[in-house]
N, C-alpha and C positions, 0 to 999 in steps of 0.2 A: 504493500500500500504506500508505503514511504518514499520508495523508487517511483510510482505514477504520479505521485504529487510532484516530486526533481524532476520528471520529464515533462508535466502540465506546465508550472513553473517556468522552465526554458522554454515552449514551445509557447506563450505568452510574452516571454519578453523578445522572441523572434519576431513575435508578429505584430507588437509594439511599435509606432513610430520612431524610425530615430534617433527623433529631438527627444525621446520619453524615459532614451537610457542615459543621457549624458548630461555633464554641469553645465551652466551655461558659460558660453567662451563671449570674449570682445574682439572686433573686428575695429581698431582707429586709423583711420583716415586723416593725414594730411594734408590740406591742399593751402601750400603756400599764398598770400596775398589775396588768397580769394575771400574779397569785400561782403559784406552782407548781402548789399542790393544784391548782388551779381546771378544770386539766386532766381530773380525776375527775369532775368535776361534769357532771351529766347533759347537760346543754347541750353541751358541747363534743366533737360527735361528731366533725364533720370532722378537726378538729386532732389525734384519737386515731386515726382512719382513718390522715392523716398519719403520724404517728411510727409505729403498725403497720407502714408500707413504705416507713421510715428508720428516723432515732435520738429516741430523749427522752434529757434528761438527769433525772436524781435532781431537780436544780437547777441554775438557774444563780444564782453568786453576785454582787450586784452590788458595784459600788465604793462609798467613804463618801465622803460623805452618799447615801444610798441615796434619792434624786429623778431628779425628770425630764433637766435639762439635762447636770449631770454623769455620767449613768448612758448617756443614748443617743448621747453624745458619746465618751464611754468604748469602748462597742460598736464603734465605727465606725473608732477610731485606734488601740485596745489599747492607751493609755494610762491611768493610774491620772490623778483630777482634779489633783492635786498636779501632776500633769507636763505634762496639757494645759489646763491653765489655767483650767476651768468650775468652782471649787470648789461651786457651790449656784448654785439657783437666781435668788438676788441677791448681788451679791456689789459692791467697789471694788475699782479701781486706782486707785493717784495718778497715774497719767496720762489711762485714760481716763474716768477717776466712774465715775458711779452704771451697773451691767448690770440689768436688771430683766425678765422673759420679757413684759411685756408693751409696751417699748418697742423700736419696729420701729427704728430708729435704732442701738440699741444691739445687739439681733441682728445685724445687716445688717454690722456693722463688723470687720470681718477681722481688727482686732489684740486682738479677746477669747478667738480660736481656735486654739489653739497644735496643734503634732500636726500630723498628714497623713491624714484623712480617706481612706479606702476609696476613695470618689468623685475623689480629686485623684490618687492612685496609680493608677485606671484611666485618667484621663484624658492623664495625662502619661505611659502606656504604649502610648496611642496607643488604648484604649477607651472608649468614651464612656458615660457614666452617666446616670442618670436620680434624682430624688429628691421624691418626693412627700412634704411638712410634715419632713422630720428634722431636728432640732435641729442647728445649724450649714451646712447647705446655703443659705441665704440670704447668707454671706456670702463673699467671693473669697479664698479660705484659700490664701496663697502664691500668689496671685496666678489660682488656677484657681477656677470654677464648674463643675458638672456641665453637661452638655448643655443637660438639661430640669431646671428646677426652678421651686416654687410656694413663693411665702409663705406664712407659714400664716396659714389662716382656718379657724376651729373651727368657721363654721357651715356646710362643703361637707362634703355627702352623702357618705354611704363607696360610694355606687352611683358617684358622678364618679370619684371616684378610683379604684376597680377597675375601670372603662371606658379612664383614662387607662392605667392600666397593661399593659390587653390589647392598647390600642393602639400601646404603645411595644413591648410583644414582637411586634407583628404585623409591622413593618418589616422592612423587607429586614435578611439577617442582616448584608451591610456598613456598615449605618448604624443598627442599631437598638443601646440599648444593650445593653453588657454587665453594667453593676451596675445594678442597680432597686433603692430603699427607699421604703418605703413606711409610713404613721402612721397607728393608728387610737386614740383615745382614750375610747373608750365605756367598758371596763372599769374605770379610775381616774376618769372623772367618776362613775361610779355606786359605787364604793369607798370615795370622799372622803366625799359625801353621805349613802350610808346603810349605810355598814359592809360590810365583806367576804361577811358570813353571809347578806346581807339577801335579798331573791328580784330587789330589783330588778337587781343583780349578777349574778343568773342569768339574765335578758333579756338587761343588755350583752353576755354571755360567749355568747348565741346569738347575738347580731348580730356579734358578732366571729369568732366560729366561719363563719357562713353565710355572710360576707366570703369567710375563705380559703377555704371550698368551693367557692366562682364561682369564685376565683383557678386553684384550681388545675384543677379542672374548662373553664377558661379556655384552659389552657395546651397539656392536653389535645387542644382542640379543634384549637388552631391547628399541633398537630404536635410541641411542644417541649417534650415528659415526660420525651425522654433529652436535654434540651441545659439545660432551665433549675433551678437548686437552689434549692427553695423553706425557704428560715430563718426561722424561726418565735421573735422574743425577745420579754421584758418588760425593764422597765429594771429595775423592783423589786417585791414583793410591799405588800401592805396589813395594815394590822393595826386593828383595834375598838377605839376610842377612847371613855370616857366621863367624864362632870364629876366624878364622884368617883376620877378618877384624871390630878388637874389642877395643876401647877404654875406659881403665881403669882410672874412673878419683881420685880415689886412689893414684895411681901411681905421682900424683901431686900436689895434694890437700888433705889439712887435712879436710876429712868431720865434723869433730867436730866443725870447726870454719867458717862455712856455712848451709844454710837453701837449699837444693835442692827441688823446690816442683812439677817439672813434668821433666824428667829425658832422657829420646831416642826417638830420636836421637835429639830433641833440649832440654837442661839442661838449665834451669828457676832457677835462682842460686841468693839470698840473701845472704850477706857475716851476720853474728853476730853480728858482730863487730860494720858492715856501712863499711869496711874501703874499697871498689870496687877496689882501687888500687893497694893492697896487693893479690886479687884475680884475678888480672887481670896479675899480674908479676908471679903467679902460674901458669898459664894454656894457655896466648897466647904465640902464635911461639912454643909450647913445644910439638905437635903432628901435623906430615902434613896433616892428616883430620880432626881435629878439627878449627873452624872457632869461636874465642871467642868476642861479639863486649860489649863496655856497650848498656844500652838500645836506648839513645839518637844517636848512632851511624850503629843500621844495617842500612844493605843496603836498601836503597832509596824503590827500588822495590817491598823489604816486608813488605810493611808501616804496621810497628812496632815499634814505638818508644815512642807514647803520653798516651797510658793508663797508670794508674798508678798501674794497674795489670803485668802491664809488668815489670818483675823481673830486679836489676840494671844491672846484668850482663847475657848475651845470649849466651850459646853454641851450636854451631849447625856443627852435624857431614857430611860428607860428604856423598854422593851416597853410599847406601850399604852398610855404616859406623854403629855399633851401638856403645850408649855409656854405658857402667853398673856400679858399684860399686861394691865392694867385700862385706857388709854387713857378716854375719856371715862365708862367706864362704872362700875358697882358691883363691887367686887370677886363680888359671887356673881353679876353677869351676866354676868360675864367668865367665869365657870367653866361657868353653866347652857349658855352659849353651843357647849360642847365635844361634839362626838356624831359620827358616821359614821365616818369612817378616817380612817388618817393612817400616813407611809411617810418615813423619813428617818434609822432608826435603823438600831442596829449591823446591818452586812450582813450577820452570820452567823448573826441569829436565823431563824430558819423563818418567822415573819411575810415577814418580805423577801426569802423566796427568790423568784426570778424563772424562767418561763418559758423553757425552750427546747426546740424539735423541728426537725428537718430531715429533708428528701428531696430524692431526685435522683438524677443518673447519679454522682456523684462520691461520695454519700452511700452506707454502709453500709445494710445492711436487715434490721429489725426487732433494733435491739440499743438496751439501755439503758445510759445511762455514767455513770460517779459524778460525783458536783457537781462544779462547775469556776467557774473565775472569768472574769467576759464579757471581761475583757483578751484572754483567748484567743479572742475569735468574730474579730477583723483576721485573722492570720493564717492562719486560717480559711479566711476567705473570698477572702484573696489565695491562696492555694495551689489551691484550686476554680476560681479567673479563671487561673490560670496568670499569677500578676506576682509581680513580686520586692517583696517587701512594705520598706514602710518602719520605722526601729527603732522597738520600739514594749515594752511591758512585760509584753509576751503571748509565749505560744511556742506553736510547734504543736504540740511534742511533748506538751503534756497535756491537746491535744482531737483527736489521732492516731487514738486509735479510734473519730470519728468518723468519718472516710473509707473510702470502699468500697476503694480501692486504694493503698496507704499508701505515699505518696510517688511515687506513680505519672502524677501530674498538674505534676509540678515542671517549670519550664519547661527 
């Protein structure tokens, strides 16, 4: 009797959906510079397929400096840059110099990554992760790497990568992972270059769209519509940059007797000297779009103030502002030189607001939720993986209604 019950048993969970036998996994999505609006834009069918059967948000808000490294690194630890350590794109420490995104050395090195990445809290709960190009997955953060992970190389096909990814959900469910991230960069290389409006932006935003439509029609295929949450972020939006709306900081400062180490439109400024006061009588009130604080003094709301990566003095231009230096050239090449986009200013203007959609079995359906800040996508995604999430400056409770079952996935 005992054996036809073990055989009834299997022969029930064979014929089980199955999404019925497995945890649920997360499937993140990156899609560089792609703005909120962008979602309307005729291109972007699949992605509104998507959130028709999940959530959009209004927005998502990003963290200050509104860029690449601090913004996707933010995502992924619900920390603000201040607390996990990426303040910009370029940045020093006096111990370890110069970080710079395109020295692989200084990525790869674990003590630039503060925080507890997504990917290290599945791993050390006993799930293993996957990470295609995400900012910080290159290096052994606390000592853990993801399962699978790829350096980045900007010139691999977004076909390779959605191939690796169908292949990592295809695994058996005891060894395939549980967290997937995933980068694609089309929308901000064609933002940068030829402005938000431009059409060729509307190309990127199909090849970014017609991505997640394999993906998720991918996922589909292989069975796991009710096991995997497909998240859908930007780090920040874009905004239209032109030469008559260009500040030369030349024109006021002697760059010899300063250290500029990441430049537009927020200028990360060490004076030589030390003397912050003699560079602060240089450059504030001396252009109506420049906005110059020391570090202990931005604004409240871009909690930036405590790393000690955070340069003494902060300039940050305004909407659509950029700032350049003349370097070898004439001061009007330096200005004519200014055109396409550019993303780094205050996160709360609409320019920068960033993408977010989701779907899945733990996701809500078809509801829209008011802007939020990406601190909150960690807990997020830890409350969906069922892990006890590490501290972090995000909560759940104010991206709560974006789950189908609220609080019903806690471990």
């Amino acid at each position: 009797m005992r054996s036809l019950l073990v055989l009834l048993w299997a022969v029930l969970l064979l014929a089980a959906p199955i999404g019925a036998q497995q945890a649920p996994r997360v499937l993140l999505i990156g899609l560089d510079g792609f703005r909120a609006d962008y979602l309307e834009r005729p291109a972007a069918l699949h992605l509104r397929a998507l959130a028709a059967r999940g959530v959009r948000a209004d927005r998502m808000i990003p963290a200050f400096p509104s860029k690449t490294f601090p913004n996707h690194y933010s995502i992924v630890t619900g920390l603000a840059p201040e607390h996990h350590g990426i303040v910009a794109n370029a940045m020093r420490d006096p111990a370890l110099g110069l970080f710079r995104l395109s020295d692989r050395t200084a990525v790869q090195t674990s003590g630039w990554w503060g925080g507890e990445p997504i990917w290290v809290t599945a791993e050390r709960q006993g799930r293993r992760a996957a990470t295609y190009f995400w900012p910080g997955s290159e290096a052994a953060i606390g000592g853990v790497r993801p399962s699978w992970w790829y350096p980045y190389d900007g010139t691999r096909p977004n076909a390779d990568r959605e191939r690796q990814v169908l292949e990592w959900l295809a695994l058996p469910p005891d060894s395939a992972p549980a967290f997937i991230a995933l980068y694609f960069s089309d929308t901000d290389d064609a933002g940068h270059r030829y402005g938000p409006d431009a059409p060729q932006v509307d190309s990127a935003i199909a090849r970014v769209d017609a991505a997640v439509g394999r993906l998720v029609a991918g996922i589909a295929r292989l069975g796991l519509t009710d096991v995997v949450n497909v998240i859908v972020v930007a780090d920040h939006g874009m905004a239209a940059v032109a030469p008559e709306r260009t500040i030369v900081l030349d024109d006021y400062l002697d760059l010899t007797t300063v250290e500029i180490i990441d430049l537009n439109p927020v200028a990360m400024i060490t004076p030589v000297d030390g003397d912050v006061d003699r560079v602060m009588r240089a450059l504030h009130g001396r252009h109506p779009a420049l906005s110059v604080y020391r570090r202990g003094e931005t604004p409240s709301a871009f909690r930036f103030r405590t790393h000690p990566r955070i340069t003494p003095i902060v300039a940050v231009a305004d909407d659509r502002w950029s700032l350049v230096t003349r370097g070898p050239r004439t001061r009007e090449a330096a200005v004519q030189a200014v055109g396409g986009g550019a993303h780094g200013y205050d996160p709360r203007l609409p320019s920068m607001a960033a993408l977010f959609v989701a779907a899945g079995p733990g996701i809500a359906v078809g509801r829209t939720v008011p802007a939020f800040q990406n601190i909150h996508v960690y807990p997020l995604m830890a409350e969906l993986l069922r892990l006890r999430p590490a501290p972090t400056d995000g909560a759940l409770d104010s991206v709560r209604t974006i789950l189908r079952t609220r609080g019903a996935s806690s471990p």
